[in-house]
N, C-alpha and C positions, 0 to 999 in steps of 0.2 A: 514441616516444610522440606525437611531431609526425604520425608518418602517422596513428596511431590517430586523433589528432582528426579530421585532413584528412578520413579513410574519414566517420566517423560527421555528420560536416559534409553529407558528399557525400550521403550514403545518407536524412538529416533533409531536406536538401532536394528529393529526389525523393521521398519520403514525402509532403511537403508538398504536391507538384504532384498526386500519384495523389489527396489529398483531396480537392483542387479540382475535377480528373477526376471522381470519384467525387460528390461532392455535386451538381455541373453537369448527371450524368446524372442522380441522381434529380430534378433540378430539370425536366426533359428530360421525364422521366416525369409528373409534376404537371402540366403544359402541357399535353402531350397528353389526359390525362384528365380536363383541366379543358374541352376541347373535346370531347370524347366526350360528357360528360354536356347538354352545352350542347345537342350535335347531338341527341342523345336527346329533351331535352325539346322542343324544338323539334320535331323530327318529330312527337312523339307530342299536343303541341298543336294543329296544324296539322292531323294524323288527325282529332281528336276535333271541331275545327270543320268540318271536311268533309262528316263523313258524320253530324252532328246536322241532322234535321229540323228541329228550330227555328230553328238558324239560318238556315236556306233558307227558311224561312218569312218570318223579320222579313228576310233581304232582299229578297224579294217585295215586303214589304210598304212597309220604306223607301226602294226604288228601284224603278226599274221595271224591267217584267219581263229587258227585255236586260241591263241593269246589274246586275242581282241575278244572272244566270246569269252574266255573267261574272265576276264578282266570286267566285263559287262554284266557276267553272273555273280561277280564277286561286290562289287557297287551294290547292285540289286539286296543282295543278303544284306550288306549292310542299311541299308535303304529300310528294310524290311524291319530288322533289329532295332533299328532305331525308332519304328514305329510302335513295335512293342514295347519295346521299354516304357511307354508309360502307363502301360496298364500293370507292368513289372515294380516299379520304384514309384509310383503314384506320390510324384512332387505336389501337386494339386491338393490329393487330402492331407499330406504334411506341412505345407504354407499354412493352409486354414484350422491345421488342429493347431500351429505355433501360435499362428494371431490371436484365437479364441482365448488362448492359456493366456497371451500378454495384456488382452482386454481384463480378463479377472484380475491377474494380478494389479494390473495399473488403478482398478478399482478398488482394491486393499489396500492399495499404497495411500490413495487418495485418501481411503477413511480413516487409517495411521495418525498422514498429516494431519488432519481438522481434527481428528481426538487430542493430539499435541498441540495443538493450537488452542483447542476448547480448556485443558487441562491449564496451561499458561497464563488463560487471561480468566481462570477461574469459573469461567461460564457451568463447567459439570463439578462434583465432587471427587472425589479420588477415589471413592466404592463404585461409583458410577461410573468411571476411565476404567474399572479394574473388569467390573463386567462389561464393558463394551469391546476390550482387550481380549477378554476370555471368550468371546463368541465372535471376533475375525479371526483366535488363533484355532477355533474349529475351524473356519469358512477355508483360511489358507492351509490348512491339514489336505482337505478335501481337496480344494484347487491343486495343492502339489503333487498329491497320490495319484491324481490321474494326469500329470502335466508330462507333454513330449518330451523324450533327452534332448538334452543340447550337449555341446563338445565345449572343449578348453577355446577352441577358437571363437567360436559364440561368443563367449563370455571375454576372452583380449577384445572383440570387438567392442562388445558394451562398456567395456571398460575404458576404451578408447573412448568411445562417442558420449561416454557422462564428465570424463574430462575434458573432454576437450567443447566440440560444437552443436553439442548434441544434448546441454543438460535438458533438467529436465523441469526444473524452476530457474527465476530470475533472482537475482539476490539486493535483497532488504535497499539496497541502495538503488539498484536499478530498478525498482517498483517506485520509491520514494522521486527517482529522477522523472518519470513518465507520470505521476497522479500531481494534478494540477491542485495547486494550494496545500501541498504538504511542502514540509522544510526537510 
């Protein structure tokens, strides 16, 4: 019975790690696409003042002529800059490599729990938890070797959002409050 806890001990606390994993990346993912939209508007602000006539006109009119063209070549660049940049910092393939990483992970996390679960109510043996163990902690070797960095702020984020609104299960009580004819 001592092993059985120890396994289930062992296998809740790598549970634990892959949600932090997994939340980190979707945190990973919000970042990026929180800079994607940024670069967007930007760029396309920048367009729109570029190529308006009026605006070239009132700089005409409130500088002079040199300082209004430059002023209009200098938007322009930026305009331009902005447009490349995303073929530069391609936020697009780093959204979709962080999400990919948080779908595997969330789906190790998944198999964790219900081996913890199966181990508890006895359903599997305990050779059987140990090689099922043994061949997610190949699949998460794999998933993590090629998993995108994340930063420290990533990670305060996920940390934030499993505390607080964001878990990631409901807890024993609150499943028993919502299933009709349990106590």
């Amino acid at each position: 019975m001592e092993n059985k806890r120890n396994l289930i001990h062992l296998l809740d606390a790598r549970a634990d790690r892959l949600l932090y994993t997994y939340r980190t990346q979707e945190k990973a993912a919000d970042r990026y696409e929180h800079r994607e939209k940024i670069r967007k508007r930007v760029s396309i602000g920048l367009t729109v003042i570029t190529t308006g006539t009026l605006i070239t006109s009132i700089a005409g009119i409130l500088l002079n002529e040199i300082w209004g063209n430059f002023a209009i070549a200098l938007i322009a660049t930026l305009a331009t800059g902005a447009s490349f940049s995303s073929e530069f910092l391609d936020f697009k393939s780093r959204i979709v490599d962080h999400q990919k990483t948080a779908v595997e992970i969330r789906y190790l996390f998944q198999r964790y729990e219900s081996l913890i679960f199966d181990l508890e109510v006895s359903a599997i043996s305990d050779e059987k938890a140990r090689k099922i163990r043994d061949e997610l902690e190949l699949k998460e070797q794999d998933v993590l070797s090629t998993a995108p960095r994340t930063t420290s702020k990533d990670y305060n984020k996920a940390d934030a959002a499993i505390q607080g609104h964001e878990k990631p299960q409901s807890s024993q009580e609150e499943i028993n409050s919502r299933t009709p004819g349990r106590v």
